[in-house]
N, C-alpha and C positions, 0 to 999 in steps of 0.2 A: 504493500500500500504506500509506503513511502517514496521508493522508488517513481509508484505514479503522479504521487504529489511535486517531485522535483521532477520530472519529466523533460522539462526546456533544459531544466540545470546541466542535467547530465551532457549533454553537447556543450554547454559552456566549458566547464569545466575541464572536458579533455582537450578542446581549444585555446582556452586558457594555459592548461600548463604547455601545450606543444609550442604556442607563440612564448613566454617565457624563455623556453627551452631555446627558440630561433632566435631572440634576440642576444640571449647569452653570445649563441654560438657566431651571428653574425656582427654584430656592433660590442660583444667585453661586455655587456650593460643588465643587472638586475632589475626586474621592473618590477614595481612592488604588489600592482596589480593590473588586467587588461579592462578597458572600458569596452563593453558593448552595447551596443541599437538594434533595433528594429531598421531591415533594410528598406530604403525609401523607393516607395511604389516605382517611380521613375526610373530603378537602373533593377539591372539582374541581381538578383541575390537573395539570401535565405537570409543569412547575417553579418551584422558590420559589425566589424574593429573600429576604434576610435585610435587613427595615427599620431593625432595631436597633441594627444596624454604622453608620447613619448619623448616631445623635443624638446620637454628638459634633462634628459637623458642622451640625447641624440643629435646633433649639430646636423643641418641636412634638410635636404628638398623632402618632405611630407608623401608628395609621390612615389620620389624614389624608394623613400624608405617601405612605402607598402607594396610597391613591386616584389622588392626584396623578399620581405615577409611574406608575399602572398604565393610567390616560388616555391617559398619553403616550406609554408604549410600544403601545397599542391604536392611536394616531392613525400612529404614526410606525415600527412595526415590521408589515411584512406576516405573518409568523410569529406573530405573536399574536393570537388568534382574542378572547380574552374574559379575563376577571380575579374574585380578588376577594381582599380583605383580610381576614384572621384574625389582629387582636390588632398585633401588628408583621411578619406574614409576607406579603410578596405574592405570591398562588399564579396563574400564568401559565397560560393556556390553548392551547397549542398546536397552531397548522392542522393537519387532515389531511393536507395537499399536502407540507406539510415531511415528516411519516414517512413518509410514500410516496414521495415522492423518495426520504427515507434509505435506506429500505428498499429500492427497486430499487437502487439503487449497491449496498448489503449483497447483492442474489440475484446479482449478475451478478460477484461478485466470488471468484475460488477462494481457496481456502484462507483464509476470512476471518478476520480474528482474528490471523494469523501474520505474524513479521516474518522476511525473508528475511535473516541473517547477513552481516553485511560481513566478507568475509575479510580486506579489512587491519585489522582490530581483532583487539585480543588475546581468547586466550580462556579460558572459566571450567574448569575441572577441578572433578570434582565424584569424591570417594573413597565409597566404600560399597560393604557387605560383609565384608570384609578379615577371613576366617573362619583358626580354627584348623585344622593337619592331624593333627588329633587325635581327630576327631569331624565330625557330619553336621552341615549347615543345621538349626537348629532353629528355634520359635515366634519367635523374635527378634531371626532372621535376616531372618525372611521381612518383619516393618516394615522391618525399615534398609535392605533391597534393595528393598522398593516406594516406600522413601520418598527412595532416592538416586536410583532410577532415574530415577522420576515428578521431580523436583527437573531432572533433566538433562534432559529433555526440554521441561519447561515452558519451564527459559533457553533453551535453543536454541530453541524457538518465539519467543519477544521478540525475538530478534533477535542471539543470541548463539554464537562458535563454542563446542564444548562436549566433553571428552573425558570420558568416562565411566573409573574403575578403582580397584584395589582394591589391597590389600597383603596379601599371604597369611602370615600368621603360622606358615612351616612350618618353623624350629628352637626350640630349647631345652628344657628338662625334662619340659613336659607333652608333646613331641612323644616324646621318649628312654621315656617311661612306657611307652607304647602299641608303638613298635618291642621291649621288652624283654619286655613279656607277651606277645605275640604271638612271639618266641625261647622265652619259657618253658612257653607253652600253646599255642600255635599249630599243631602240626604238619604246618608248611607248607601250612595254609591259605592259598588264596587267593579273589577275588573269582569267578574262575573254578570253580573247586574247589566251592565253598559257594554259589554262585548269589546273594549277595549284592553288592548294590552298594559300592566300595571303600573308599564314606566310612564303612559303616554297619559295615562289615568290623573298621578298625581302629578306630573305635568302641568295637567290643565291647572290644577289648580294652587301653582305654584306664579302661573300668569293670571287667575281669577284674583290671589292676593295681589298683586302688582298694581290690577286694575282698583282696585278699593281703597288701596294705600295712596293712590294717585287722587283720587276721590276725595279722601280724608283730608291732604295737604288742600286742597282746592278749597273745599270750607275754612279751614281756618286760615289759611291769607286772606278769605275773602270775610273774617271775623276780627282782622286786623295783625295777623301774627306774620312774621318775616319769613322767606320760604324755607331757612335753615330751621327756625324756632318750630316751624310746621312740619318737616320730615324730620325733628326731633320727637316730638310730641304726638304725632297721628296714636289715637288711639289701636290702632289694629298691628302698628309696629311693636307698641308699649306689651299690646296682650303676646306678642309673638316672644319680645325679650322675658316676659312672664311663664311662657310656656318652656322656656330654654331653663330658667334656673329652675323650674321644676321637674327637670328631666336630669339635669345635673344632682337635685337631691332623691333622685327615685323615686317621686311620685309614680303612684304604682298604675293611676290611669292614662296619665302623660306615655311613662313608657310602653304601655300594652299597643296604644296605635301607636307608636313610632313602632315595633315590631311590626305591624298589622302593617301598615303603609308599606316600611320596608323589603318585606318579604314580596309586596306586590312587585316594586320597582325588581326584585333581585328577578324574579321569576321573566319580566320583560327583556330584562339584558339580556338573560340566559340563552334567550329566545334569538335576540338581535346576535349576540358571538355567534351561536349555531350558524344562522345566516351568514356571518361574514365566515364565519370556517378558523375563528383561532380561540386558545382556550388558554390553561391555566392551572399552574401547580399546588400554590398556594392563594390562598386570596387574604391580607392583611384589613382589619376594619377601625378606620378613627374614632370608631365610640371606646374601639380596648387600645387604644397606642395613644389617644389626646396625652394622656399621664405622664406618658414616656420622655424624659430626657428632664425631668422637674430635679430628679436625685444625682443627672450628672450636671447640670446647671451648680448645685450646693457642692460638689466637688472642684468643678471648673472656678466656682469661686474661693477655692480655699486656697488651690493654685496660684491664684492670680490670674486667672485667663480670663474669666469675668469680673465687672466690677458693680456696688449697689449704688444707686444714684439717691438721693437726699428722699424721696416721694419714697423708698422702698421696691424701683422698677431695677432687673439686673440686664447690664448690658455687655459688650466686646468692644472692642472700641482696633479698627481694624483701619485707620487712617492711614498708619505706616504701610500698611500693605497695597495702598491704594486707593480701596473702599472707604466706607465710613465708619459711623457708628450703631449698632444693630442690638435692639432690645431681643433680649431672651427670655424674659419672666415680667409679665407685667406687676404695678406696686399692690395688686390685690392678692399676688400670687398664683394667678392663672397662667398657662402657659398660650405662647404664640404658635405661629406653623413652625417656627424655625425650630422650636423645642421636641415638640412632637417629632420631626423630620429630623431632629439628632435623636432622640430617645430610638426610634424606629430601625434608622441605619444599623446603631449599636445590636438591637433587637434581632436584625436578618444575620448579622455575619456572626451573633450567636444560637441561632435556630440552623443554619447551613454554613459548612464549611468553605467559603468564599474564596476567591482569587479577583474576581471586580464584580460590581455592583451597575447597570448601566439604569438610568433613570431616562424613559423617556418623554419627554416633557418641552411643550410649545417653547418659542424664544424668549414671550413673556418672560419668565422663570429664570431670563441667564445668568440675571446677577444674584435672585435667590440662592444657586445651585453654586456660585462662586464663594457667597459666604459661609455657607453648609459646609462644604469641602476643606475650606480653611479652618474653617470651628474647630470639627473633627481632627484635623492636624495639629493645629494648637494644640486640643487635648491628648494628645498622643497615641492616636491611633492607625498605626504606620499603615492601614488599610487603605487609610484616606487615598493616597496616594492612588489607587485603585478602583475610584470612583469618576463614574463616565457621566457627564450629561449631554443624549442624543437631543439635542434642539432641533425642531423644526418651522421652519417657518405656518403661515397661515394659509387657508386652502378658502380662496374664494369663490363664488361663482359668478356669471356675468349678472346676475341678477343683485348684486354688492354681500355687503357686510350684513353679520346674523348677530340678534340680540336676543338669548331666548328668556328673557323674562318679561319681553314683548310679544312675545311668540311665534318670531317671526324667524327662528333656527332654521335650519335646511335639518328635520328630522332623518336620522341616517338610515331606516328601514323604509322610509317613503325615496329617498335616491336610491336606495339597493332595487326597491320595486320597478323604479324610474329606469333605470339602469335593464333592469330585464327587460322592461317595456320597448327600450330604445333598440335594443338587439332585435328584438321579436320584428320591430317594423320596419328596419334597415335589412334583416336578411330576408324577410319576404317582397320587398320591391329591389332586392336584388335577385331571390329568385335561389337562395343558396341551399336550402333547405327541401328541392323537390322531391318526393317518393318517400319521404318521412312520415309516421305516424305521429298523433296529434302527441301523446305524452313523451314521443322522442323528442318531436320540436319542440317545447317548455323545457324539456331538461336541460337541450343546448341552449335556447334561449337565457336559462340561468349560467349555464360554464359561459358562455360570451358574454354576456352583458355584465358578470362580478370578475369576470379577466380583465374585461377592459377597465373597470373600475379600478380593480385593484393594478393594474400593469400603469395607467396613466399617472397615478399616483408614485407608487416604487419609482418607474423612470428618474424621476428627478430625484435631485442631489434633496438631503433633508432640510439641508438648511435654504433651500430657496422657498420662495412664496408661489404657491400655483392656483389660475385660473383654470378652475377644469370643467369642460366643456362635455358634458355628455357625449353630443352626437360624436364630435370630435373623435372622442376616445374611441366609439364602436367603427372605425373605419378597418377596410378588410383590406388600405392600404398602405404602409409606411410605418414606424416608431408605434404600434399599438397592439394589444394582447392578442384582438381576432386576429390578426396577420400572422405572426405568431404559432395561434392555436391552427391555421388553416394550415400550415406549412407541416406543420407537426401530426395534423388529419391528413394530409399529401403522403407525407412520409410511410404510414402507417397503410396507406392502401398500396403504395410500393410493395411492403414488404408482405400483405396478404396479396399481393398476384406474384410472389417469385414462388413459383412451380418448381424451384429448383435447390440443391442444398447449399446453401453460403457459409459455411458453417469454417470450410478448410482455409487452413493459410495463406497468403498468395505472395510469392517472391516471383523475384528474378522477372520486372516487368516496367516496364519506360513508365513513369506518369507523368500525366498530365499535369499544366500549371494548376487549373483548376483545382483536382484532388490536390496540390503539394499544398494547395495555401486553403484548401479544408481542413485539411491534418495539422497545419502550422495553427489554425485556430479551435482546431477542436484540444490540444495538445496544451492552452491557456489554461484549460477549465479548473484543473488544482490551484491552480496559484490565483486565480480570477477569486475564488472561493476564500484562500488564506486573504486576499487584500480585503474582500468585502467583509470579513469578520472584522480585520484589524481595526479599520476605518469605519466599523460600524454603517456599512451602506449599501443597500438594497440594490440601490440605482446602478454597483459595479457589476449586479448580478443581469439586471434584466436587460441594459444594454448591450453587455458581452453577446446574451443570448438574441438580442436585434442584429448585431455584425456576424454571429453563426448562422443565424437564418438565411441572411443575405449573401452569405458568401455560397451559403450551399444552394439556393435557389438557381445563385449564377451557372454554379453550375449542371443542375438540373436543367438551365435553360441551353446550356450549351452544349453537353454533352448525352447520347444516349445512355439510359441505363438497365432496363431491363431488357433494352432494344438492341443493347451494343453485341455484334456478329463475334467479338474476340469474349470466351469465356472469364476468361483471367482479370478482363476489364468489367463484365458483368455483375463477377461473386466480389470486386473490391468496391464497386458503386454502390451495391446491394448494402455492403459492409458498411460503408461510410453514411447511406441514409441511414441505417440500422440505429448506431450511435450518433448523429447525430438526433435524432429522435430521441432517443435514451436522455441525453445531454439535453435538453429543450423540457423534455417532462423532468426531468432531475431539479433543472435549475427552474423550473416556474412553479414547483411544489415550495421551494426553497423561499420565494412568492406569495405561499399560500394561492395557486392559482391552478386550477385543473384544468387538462387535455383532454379533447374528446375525440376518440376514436375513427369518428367518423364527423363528414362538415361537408 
């Protein structure tokens, strides 16, 4: 498996020390290392030396000298078929016997690309989600959960153990809002009752409060109070802060419906995850972690790493570092989010044996997650260090910006609906779907319509802001999941009409440019995988698999393949859709994104 994972390396390295070897022998000169490139489309070649790196070593025309070199490695390396020099670059020409080697170890390998977890290593926790029980999943939900999910599946492909989970934000005010209108307008509604889903349930009446609160302040400006004095004072806010410290002292009626409500909202998500297709190890809850972090705040302060201010509030005071100054215990002795979210961190890398912690959380959050991380440091927990936060930017639509305590969010299971809908009416005035049965077409209609969802999304880097476009996305042409998903349905009717066994090795055979620069890119796929872990980035995943598709398309358009009259070219065509099919489902699982067999 290793072996597969370094795959490119392996030709570096024996190129590497043979040019070492030639510069010893031709210029006296140790080089402490060789630089290489990707050869540029414009000239022949597999791979370039970089000549440049050597004229501090080497006194001499840049050409000459990769002439030289390129001699030598032609005399003295069997993997190098031909050469030529561009300026200071030597662009190497590599046998066909080498990719075809490569390549068969690549067919005959399962699950290429992936590295199997060593359970004695520690492992990564990866948080995302971590929604309010106040309201539904909405538009920007739906990135944080394809991009924590997609995030924890790529590390655990590399080679890492991996808990997926979330923190559910189910106490405090904005939660007391939605239980009190739903007491005041409610009349024992339920999700049952109303055939509404739980989350969408107390939703409603998380913007029914909004609408009364808004109400409230209107009267008393209009009774002479100033607008601050009136969203201080609105009665229906005053009963909501009344219903909050009653749930902090266990009023036993307060907390029965916060369960009651609760369980509704939990029951809706559950519903919406299924939908979107990602899940969950652990699930952490703010009503048992608010506490967390009160007993290292009283340590932190005996330290010195926190200090009390004259009112009795404890703060850090982090100016030298850059930042500011940041409370951590208010003067009543309640704690903030910062508290909580130190008390928590300490909590996970004692509940699992950790190596990093990646937080996935909007850009809002950058400077939260800056002072978190240094907290943690200060108090000395050399873990900090190992703490990711994946930022992403905000996902609009052209329809603008979402407020959902107006209720005017992009709810995420009405775009997932929106999303299938789009498919279904794009592939039938395309016409893509004929001779299907009716619950065939809905089934594809869902893999297209939440591939494109999720594909258009992944694409991009995390930290960009995206407009995302529905129709846009379900296009069956260019950078989008149905292209993609249709190339990967192409493939697989390929391989149900070869009538013939593809099964055996194939040497000793000329290829084509096409096949050598399928192989050069199917050959990325491990190390594609090692960067999108490192970098934490989907986007390295689902692009790579846009330039695989296209490169293998090319040559599907160019070359025959079940059609080709030379056997040898036949079972290696067959081979190369085979995997790259394999490669396309591998990495769009890695996506969260399903292939359908047939398109």
């Amino acid at each position: 498996m290793l072996l597969n994972r370094f795959q490119q390396k392996k030709m570096q390295n024996s190129l590497e020390n043979a040019i070492k070897k030639g510069l010893k022998e031709i210029y006296d000169i140790s080089a402490e290392s060789v630089e290489f490139q990707a050869t540029n489309k414009d000239f022949e070649g597999d791979i370039t030396v970089v000549i440049f790196a050597f004229l501090r070593h080497i006194k001499g025309n840049p050409v000459e000298i990769g002439t030289k070199l390129g001699n030598y490695l032609k005399e003295n390396v069997p993997e190098v078929e031909d050469f030529n020099v561009v300026k200071g670059f030597l662009n190497l020409v590599i046998s066909d016997e080498f990719f075809l080697n490569a390549f068969n170890e690549i067919y005959k390998t399962q699950n290429f690309g992936f590295v199997t977890p060593n359970p004695a290593e520690k492992a990564v926790m990866v948080e995302y989600s971590s929604p309010n029980t106040n309201k539904p999943l909405h538009l920007g939900h739906i990135r944080n959960n394809l991009l924590g999910y997609s995030v924890a599946e790529i590390v655990k492909a590399s080679g890492k153990k991996v808990y997926k989970t979330q923190i559910i934000n189910d106490r405090g005010i904005h939660i007391c809002k939605s239980m009190l209108a739903w007491q005041r307008f409610g009349n024992g509604q339920t999700p049952e009752s109303t055939g509404l889903k739980g989350d969408k349930l107390v939703g409603n009446y998380y913007v029914a409060f909004d609408k009364a609160y808004k109400e409230e302040i209107a009267l008393l400006i209009a009774a002479g109070k100033t607008e601050e004095e009136a969203k201080k004072q609105a009665p229906i806010l005053l009963e909501a802060q009344e219903m909050l410290l009653k749930w902090e002292a266990g009023d036993e009626a307060v907390v029965s419906l916060w369960k009651t409500m609760n369980q509704w909202v939990y029951a809706g998500f559950e519903q919406t995850y299924a939908t979107l297709g990602v899940d969950f190890d652990k699930n952490y809850y703010e009503s048992t972690t608010y506490l967390l972090g009160k007993d290292v705040v009283a340590i932190g302060l005996e330290k010195g790493v926190f200090y009390r201010k004259e009112d009795g509030s404890v703060w850090i005071d982090l100016t030298a570092d850059g930042l500011d100054e940041k409370i951590v215990l208010r003067s009543d002795g309640t704690a903030v989010y910062m508290t909580q979210d130190i008390g928590t961190a300490i909590e996970r890398f004692k509940d699992f044996d950790l190596s990093e912690l990646v937080y996935t959380v909007g850009n809002e959050q950058d400077y939260h997650f800056k002072v978190l991380f240094l907290i943690l440091k200060k108090l000395g927990f050399e873990w900090a260090d190992n703490l990711y936060h994946l930022s992403y930017g905000m996902v609009d639509l052209p329809s603008g910006k979402m407020k959902s305590r107006e209720g005017t969010v992009v709810d995420a299971d009405d775009l997932m609906e929106e999303m299938v809908d789009t498919a279904r009416k794009i592939s039938q005035e395309l016409g893509k779907l004929e001779g299907y049965s009716k619950p065939e077409k809905e089934a594809l209609y869902k893999i297209i319509g939440l591939g494109a969802l999720k594909y258009y999304i992944l694409k991009v880097d995390p930290k960009k802001r995206i407009l995302f476009d529905p129709e846009e996305s379900v296009d069956f042409n260019g950078n989008t999941g149905p292209f993609i998903q249709y190339t990967y349905a192409r493939i697989q009717s390929i391989i149900r009409k070869a009538d013939f066994d593809f099964s055996e090795e194939i040497s000793a055979i000329s290829l084509h440019e096409k096949e050598r620069e399928l192989i050069k890119q199917i050959q990325q796929f491990p190390e594609i995988i090692q960067n999108a872990s490192k970098n934490h980035s989907p986007a390295l995943i689902a692009n790579y698999t846009y330039d695989l598709v296209k490169e293998y398309n090319s040559l599907y358009q160019s070359l025959p393949i079940l059609g080709s009259e030379n056997e040898n070219e036949k079972i290696l065509r067959t081979q190369l859709s085979a995997k790259v099919g394999e490669i396309i489902k591998a990495a769009f699982k890695l996506l969260g994104i399903e292939v359908p067999e047939r398109m």
